[in-house]
FIDO-390288 format. One record per residue (C-alpha): residue in one letter; x, y, z. Coordinates in steps of 0.1 Angstrom, whole numbers. Layout:
+------+-------+-------+-------+
| rest |    xx |    yy |    zz |
+------+-------+-------+-------+
|    A |     X |     Y |     Z |
...
+------+-------+-------+-------+
This chain:
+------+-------+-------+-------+
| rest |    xx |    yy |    zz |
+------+-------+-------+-------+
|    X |  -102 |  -275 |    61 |
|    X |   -74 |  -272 |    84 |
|    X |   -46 |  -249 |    70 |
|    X |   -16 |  -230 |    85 |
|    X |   -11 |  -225 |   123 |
|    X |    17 |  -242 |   124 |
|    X |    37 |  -223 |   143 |
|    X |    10 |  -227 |   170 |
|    X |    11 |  -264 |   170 |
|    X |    47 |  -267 |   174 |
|    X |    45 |  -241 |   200 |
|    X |    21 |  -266 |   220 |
|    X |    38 |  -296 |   211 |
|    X |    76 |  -281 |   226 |
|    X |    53 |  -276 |   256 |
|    X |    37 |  -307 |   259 |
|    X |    74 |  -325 |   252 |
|    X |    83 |  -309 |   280 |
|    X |    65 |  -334 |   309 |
|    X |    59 |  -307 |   330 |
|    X |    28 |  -294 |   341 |
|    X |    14 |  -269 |   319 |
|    X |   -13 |  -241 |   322 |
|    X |   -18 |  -225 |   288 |
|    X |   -46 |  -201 |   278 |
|    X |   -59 |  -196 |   244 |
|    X |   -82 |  -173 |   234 |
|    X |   -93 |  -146 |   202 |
|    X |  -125 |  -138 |   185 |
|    X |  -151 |  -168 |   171 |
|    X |  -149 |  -183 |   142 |
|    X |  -109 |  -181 |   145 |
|    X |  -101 |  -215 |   143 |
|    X |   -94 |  -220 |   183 |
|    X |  -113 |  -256 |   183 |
|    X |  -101 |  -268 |   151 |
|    X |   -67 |  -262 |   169 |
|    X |   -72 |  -282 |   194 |
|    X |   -84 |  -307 |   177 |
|    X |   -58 |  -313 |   159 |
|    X |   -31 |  -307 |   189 |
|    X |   -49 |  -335 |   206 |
|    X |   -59 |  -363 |   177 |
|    X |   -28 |  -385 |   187 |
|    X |   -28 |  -379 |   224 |
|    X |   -39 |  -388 |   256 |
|    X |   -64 |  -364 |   257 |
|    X |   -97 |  -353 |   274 |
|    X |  -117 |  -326 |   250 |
|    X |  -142 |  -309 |   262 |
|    X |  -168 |  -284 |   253 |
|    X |  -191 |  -264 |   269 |
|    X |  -218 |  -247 |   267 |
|    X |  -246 |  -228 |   282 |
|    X |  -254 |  -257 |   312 |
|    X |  -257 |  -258 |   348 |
|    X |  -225 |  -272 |   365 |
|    X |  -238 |  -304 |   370 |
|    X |  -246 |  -308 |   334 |
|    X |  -211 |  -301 |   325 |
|    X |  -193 |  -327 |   353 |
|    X |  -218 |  -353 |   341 |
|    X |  -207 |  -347 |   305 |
|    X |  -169 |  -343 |   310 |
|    X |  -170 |  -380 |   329 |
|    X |  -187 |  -396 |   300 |
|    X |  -159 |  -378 |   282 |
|    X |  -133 |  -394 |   307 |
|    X |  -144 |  -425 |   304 |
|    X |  -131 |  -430 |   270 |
|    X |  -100 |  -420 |   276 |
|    X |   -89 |  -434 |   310 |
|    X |   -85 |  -469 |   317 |
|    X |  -101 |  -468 |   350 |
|    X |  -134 |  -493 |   359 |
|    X |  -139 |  -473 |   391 |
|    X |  -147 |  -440 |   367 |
|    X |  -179 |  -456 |   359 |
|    X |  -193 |  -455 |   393 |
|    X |  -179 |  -420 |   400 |
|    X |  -191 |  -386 |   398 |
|    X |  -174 |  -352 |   404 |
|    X |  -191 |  -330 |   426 |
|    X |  -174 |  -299 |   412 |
|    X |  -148 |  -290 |   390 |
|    X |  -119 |  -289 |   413 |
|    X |  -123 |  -326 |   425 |
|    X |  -126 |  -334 |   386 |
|    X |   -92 |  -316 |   380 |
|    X |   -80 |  -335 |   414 |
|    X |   -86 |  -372 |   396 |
|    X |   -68 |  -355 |   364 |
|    X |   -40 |  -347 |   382 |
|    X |   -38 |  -381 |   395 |
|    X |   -41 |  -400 |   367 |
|    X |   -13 |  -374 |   348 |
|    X |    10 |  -387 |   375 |
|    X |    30 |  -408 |   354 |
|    X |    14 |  -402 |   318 |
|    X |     7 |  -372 |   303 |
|    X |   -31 |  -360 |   301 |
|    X |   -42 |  -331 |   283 |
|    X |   -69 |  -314 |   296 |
|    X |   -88 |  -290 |   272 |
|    X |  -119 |  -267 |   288 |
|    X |  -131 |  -250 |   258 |
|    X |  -159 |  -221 |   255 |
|    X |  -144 |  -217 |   295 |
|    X |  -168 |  -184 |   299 |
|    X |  -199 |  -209 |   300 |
|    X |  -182 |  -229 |   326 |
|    X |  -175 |  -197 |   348 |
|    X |  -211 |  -182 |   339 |
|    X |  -227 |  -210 |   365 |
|    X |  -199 |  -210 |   387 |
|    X |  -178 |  -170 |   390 |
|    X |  -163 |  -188 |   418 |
|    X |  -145 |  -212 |   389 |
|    X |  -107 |  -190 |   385 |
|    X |  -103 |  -192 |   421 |
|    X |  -112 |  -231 |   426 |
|    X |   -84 |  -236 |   398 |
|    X |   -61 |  -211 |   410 |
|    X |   -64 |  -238 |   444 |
|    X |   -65 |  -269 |   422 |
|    X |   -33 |  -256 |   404 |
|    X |   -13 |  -248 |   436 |
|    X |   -22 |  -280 |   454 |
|    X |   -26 |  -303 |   430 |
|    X |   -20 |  -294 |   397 |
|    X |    21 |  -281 |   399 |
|    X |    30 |  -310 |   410 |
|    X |    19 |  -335 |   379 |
|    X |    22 |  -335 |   343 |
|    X |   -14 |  -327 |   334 |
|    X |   -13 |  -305 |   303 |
|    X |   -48 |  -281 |   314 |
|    X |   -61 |  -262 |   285 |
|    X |   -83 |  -227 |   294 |
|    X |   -99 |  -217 |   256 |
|    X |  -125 |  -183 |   252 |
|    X |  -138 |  -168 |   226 |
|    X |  -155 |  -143 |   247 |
|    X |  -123 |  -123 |   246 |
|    X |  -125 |   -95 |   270 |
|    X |  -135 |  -119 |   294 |
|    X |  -101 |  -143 |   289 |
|    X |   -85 |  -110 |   291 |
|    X |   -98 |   -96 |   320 |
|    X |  -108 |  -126 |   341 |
|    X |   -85 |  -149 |   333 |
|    X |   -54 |  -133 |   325 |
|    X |   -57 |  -102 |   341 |
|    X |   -33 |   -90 |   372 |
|    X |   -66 |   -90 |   393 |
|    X |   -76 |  -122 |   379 |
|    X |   -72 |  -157 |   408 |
|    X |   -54 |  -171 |   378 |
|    X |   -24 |  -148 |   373 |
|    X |    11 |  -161 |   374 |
|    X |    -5 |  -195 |   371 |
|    X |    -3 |  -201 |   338 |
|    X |    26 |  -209 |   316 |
|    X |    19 |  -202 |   284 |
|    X |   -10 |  -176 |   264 |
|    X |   -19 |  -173 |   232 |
|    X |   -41 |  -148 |   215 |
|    X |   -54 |  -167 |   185 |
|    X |   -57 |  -141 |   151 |
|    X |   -68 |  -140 |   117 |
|    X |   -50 |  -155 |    90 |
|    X |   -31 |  -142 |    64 |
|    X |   -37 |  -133 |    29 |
|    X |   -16 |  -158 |    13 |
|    X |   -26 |  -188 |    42 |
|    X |   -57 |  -179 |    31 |
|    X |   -56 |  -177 |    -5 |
|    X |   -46 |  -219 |     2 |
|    X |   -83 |  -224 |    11 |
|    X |   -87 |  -217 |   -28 |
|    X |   -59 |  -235 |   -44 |
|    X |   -76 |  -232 |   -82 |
|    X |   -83 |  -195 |   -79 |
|    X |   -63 |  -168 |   -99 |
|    X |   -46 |  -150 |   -74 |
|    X |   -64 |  -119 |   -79 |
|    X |   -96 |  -140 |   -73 |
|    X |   -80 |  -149 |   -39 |
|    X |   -74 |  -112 |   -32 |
|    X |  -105 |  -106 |   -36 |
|    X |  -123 |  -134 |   -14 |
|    X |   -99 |  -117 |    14 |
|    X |  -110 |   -85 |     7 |
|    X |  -146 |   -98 |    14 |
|    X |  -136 |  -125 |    42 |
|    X |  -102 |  -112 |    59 |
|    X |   -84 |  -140 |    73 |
|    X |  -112 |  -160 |    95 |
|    X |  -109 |  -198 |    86 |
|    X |  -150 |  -199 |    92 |
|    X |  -159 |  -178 |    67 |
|    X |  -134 |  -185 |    44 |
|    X |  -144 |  -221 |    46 |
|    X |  -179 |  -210 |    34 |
|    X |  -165 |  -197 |     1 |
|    X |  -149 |  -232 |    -9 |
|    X |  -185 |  -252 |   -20 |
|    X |  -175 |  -252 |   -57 |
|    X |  -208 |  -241 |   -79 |
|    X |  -188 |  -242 |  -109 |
|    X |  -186 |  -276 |  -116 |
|    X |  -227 |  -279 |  -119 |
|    X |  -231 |  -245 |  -134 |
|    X |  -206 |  -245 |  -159 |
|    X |  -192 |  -211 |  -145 |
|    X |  -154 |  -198 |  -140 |
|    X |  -143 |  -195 |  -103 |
|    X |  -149 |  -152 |  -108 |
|    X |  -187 |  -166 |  -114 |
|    X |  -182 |  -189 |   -78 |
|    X |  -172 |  -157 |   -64 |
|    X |  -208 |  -139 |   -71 |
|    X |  -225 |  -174 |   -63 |
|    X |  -210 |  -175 |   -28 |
|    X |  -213 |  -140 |   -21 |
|    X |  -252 |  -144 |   -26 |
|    X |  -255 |  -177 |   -10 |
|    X |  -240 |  -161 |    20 |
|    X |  -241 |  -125 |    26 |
|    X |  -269 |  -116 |     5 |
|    X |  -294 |  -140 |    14 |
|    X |  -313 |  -138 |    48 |
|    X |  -308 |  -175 |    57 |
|    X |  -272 |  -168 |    47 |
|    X |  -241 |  -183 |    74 |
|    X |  -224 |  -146 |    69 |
|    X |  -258 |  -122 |    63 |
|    X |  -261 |  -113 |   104 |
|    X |  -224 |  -128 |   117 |
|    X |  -219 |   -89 |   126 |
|    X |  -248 |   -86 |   148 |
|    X |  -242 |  -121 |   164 |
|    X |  -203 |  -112 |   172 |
|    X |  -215 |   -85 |   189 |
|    X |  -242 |   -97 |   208 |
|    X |  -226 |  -124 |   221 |
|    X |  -192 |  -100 |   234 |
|    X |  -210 |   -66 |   241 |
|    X |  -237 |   -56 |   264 |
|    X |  -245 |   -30 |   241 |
|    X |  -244 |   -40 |   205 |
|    X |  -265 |   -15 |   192 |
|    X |  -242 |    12 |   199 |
|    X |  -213 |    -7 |   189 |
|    X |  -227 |   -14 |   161 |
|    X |  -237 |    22 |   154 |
|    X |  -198 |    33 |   158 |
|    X |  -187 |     7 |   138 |
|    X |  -212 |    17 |   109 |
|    X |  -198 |    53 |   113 |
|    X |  -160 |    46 |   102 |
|    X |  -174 |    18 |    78 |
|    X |  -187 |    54 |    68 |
|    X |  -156 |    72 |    62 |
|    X |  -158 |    89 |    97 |
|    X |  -123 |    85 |   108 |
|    X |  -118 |   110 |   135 |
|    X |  -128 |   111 |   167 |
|    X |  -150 |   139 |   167 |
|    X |  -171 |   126 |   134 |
|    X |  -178 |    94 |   148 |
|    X |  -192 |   111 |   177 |
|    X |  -210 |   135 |   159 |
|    X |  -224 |   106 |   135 |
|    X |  -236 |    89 |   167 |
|    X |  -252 |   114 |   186 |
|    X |  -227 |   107 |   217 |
|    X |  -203 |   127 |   236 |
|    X |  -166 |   124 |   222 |
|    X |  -159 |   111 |   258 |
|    X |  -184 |    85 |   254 |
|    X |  -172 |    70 |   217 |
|    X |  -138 |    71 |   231 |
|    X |  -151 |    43 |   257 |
|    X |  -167 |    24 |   231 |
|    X |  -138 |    28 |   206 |
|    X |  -112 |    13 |   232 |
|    X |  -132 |   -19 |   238 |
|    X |  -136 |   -19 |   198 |
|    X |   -99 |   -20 |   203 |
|    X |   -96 |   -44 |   222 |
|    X |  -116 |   -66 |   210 |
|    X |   -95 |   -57 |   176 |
|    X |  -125 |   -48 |   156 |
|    X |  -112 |   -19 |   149 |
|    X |   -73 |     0 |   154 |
|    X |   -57 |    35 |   153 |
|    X |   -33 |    45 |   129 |
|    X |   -10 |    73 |   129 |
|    X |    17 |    83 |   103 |
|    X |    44 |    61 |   103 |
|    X |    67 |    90 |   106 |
|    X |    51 |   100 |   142 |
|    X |    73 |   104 |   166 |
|    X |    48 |    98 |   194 |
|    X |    21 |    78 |   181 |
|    X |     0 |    73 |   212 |
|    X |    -5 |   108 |   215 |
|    X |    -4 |   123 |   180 |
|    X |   -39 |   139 |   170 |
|    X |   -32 |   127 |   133 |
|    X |   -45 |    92 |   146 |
|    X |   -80 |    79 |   128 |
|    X |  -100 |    52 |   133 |
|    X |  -106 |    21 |   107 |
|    X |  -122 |    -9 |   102 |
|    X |  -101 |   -41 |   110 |
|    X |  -117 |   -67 |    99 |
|    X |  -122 |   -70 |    60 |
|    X |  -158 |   -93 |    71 |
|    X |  -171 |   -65 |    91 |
|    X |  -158 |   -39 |    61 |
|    X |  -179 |   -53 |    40 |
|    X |  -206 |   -59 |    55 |
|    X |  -212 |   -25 |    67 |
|    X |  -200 |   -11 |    35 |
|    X |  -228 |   -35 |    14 |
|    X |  -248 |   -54 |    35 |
|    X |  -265 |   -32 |    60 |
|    X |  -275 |    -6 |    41 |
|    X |  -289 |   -33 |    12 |
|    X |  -306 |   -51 |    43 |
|    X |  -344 |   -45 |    29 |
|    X |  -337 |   -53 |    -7 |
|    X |  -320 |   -84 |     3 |
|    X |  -351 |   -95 |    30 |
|    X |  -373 |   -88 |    -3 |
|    X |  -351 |  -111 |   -19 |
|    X |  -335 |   -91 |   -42 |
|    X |  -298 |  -104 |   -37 |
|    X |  -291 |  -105 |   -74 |
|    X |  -302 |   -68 |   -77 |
|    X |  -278 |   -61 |   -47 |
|    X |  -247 |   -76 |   -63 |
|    X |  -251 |   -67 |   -99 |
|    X |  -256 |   -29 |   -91 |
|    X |  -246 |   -24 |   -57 |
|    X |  -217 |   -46 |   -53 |
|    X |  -201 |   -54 |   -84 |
|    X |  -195 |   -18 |  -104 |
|    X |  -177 |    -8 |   -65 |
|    X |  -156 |   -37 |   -58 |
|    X |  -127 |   -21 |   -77 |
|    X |  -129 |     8 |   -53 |
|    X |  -134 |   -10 |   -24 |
|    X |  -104 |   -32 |   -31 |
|    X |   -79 |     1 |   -36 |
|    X |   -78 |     2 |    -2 |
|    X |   -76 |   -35 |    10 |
|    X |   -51 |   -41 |   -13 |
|    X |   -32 |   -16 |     3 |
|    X |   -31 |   -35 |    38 |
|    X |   -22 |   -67 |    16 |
|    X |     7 |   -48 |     5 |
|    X |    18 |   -40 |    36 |
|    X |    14 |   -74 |    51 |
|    X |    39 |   -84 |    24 |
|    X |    60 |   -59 |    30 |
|    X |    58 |   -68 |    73 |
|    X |    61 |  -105 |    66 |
|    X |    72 |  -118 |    31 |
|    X |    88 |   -96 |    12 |
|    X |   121 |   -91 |    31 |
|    X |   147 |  -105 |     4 |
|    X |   133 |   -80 |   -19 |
|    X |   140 |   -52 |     5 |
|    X |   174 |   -60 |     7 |
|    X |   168 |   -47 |    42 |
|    X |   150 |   -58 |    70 |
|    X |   122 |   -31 |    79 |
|    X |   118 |   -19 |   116 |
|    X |    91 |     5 |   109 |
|    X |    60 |     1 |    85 |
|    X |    30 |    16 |    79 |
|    X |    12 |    48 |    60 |
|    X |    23 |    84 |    57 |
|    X |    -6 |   110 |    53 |
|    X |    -3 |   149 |    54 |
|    X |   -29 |   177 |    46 |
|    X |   -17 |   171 |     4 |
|    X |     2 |   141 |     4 |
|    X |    -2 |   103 |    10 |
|    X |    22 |    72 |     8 |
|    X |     6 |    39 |     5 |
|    X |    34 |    23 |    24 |
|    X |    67 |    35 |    41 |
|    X |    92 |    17 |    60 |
|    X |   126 |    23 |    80 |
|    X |   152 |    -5 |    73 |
|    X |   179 |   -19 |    91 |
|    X |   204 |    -7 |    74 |
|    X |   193 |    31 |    76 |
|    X |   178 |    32 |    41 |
|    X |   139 |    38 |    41 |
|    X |   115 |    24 |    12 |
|    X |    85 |    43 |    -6 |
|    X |    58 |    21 |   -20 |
|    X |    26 |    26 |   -42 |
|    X |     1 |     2 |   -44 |
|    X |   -24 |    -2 |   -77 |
|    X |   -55 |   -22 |   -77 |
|    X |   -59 |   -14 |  -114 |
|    X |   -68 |   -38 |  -143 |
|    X |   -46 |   -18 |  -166 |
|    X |    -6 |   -20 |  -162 |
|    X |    11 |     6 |  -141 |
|    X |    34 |    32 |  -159 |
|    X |    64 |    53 |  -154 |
|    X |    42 |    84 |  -144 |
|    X |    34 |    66 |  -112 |
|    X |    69 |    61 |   -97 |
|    X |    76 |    97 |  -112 |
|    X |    42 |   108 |   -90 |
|    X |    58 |    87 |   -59 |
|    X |    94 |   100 |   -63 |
|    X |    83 |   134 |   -61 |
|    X |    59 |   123 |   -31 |
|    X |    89 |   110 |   -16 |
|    X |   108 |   143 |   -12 |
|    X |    81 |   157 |     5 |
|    X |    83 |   135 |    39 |
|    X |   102 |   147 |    66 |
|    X |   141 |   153 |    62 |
|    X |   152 |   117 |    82 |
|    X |   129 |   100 |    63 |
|    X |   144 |   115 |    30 |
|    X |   180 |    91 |    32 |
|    X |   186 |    63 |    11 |
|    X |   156 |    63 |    -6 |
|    X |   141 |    33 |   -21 |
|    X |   108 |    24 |   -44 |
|    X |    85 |    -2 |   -45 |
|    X |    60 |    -5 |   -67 |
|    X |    25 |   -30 |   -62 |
|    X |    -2 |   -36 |   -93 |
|    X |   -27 |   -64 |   -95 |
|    X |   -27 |   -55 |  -134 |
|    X |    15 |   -55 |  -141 |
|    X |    37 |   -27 |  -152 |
|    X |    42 |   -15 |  -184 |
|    X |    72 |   -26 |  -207 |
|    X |    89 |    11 |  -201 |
|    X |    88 |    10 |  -165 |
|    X |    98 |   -28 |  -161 |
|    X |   131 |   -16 |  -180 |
|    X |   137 |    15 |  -159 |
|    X |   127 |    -4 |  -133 |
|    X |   158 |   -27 |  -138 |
|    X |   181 |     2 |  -144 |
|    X |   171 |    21 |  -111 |
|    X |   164 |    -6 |   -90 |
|    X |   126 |     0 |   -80 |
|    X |   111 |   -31 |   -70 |
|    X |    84 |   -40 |   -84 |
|    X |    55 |   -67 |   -69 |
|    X |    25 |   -80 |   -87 |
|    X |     1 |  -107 |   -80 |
|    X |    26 |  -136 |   -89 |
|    X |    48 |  -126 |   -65 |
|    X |    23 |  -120 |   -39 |
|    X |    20 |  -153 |   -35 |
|    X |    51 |  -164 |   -43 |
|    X |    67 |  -187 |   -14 |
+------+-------+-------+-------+
């Protein structure tokens, strides 16, 4: 299932419109939807696909001329063979002469694992060759900090060669909430809460078990979450430790500091001390967490220096990995002892309202960041949380027009009353003095607002969001 990215694809198609030649790198974490990009960028061109994997070079040039052949009306092709990667690139640049030819190298780390010397034979190519036709060459990673750092990098043979980047991310919570068009929407909340935004897993979620069983879609819900995180043959039970195998040399210890803010350990110091490493230490690990976007550093919004305020904690980016470590790890032995049932029904199930209160707050703010703008009245520049020692605001934001907005955010089945906004007006006065002008209220609740507030609501012009308009185009 191929759903959103389009502002991707009409990125490469102005590019590829354009006849020149074109270097552009993409790259982001697995399961991301990089290939299925791609793919779909290239069905109606002139275009030479190709995949790699863990080969010897000479596996690889034999398999991208098979490849060729089907593309390029050339009988001498059939008699050829490339003796490295740079003569290959040479022919491509010949035949893009008068024709565009798209060139994709995709999983590009396994071509550079037999051959380092790989950046620097294109950097060559590129120069001599390349520049000067209209070959559309494609570089695609998912080992991430090694597109960043050897292909993109200032250091890297490649840089100021290419003409275009993209860092592929996750998707959002309304694209993918369309992966389950006959969900409620709180049903689709939820399967992000669980998923995040990574087409992969989200396309594991769609195999519909109701149908056979007789269940609602709430019943799929628990079906898939067995099927796939809670049984040991399961597509999602060990994703984590793959990820992190495949990106880190030491997963272990990754892994170790990720289970620690899973944990609650949000500060620097805790996650060291719940590791058993030097602060200077988990600060390593944490940055390439970072980078790697696994896992971020907030601040208050209302910090004037973010980067060096020590109000900053550490949290889990990915809902996948949140929930995993949250309910899979530490079930890991009931669930081997097959036991997934068990797991779910009294592990899972009586916490997911808890473990939602603080997902739903992210949702809320991704509306806020990227939806919710007419209801603002007011552009926001800033968004984000505000914490102190006795007081926290879901959401705040700076707007536009000088004006800044307060929001709570409910993940209740029960509607939300009057004594909330009261709760978050007083909240509000609180914050620090230029915050404090033109205040505005929002108001977010999976389970609606009571009668008394929607009418006060209306007089005082708090805005109110629930799940309807969540999703609401």
């Amino acid at each position: 299932m191929f759903i959103n990215r389009e502002q991707e694809l009409d990125h490469l198609e102005k590019i590829y419109l354009t006849q020149r030649a074109e270097l552009f790198v993409l790259y982001g974490r697995r399961r991301i939807g990089k290939t299925e990009l791609l793919l779909q960028f290239c069905k109606d061109k002139r275009s030479i696909y190709f995949l790699a994997s863990q080969l010897k070079e000479s596996d690889h040039l034999k398999q991208v001329m098979e490849v060729a052949q089907h593309v390029i009306d050339d009988p001498l092709l059939k008699n050829m063979t490339f003796r490295d990667w740079e003569s290959a690139l040479i022919y491509f640049a010949q035949k893009a002469q008068e024709e565009r030819l798209v060139v994709v190298l995709d999983e590009f780390q396994y071509l550079c694992e037999d051959n380092p010397a790989l950046p620097s034979l294109i950097q060559r190519f590129w120069d001599l060759h390349g520049k000067n036709s209209r070959i559309f060459l494609i570089l695609c990673g998912s080992h991430v900090s090694f597109m960043e750092g050897e292909v993109l990098a200032e250091k890297s043979p490649l840089f100021g060669r290419r003409t275009s980047q993209k860092k592929l991310t996750a998707l959002s919570y309304r694209d993918s909430g369309k992966f389950f068009p006959d969900y409620t929407n709180k049903e689709k909340l939820l399967v992000y809460g669980m998923l995040g935004g990574i087409p992969s897993y989200l396309n594991r979620f769609t195999i519909d078990f109701s149908q056979n069983l007789k269940e609602t879609y709430h019943k799929n819900i628990e079906r898939s979450i067995i099927n796939e995180l809670l049984t040991p043959q399961g597509y999602l039970f060990d994703e984590v430790n793959f990820l992190l195998r495949t990106e880190l040399r030491e997963p272990r210890t990754y892994a170790s500091v990720l289970q620690a803010v899973a944990g609650g350990m949000t500060r620097l110091n805790e996650i060291s001390q719940r590791v058993g490493l030097s602060t200077t230490s988990v600060n390593k690990y944490l940055s390439v967490l970072r980078e790697l976007g696994l896992i971020e550093r907030e601040t208050p919004v209302t910090e004037r220096a973010p980067l060096k305020s020590k109000k900053g904690i550490y949290k889990i980016a990915e809902n996948y990995i949140k929930f995993w470590f949250r309910f899979v790890l530490p079930n890991r032995s009931l669930i081997e002892s097959e036991n997934s049932d068990l797991v779910y029904k009294q592990m899972i199930e009586p916490n997911l309202s808890q473990y939602m209160g603080e997902i739903f707050e992210d949702i809320c703010i991704q509306y806020v960041s990227l939806f919710g703008k007419e209801k603002l009245m007011s552009p926001p520049i800033l968004v984000g949380r505000h914490w102190e020692s006795d007081i926290e605001i879901d959401i705040m934001t700076e707007n536009l027009d000088g004006s800044h907005t307060f929001g709570e955010c409910k993940w209740w089945n029960q509607p939300v009353g009057e004594n909330v906004l009261d709760r978050l007006i007083e909240k509000s006065k609180r914050v620090p003095t230029q915050w404090q002008q033109d205040p505005r209220y929002i108001l977010f609740s999976v389970g609606g607002f009571t009668e008394s507030l929607i009418k006060r609501a209306s007089e005082e012009g708090v805005i109110l969001v629930d799940v309807y308009d969540l999703f609401e185009e």
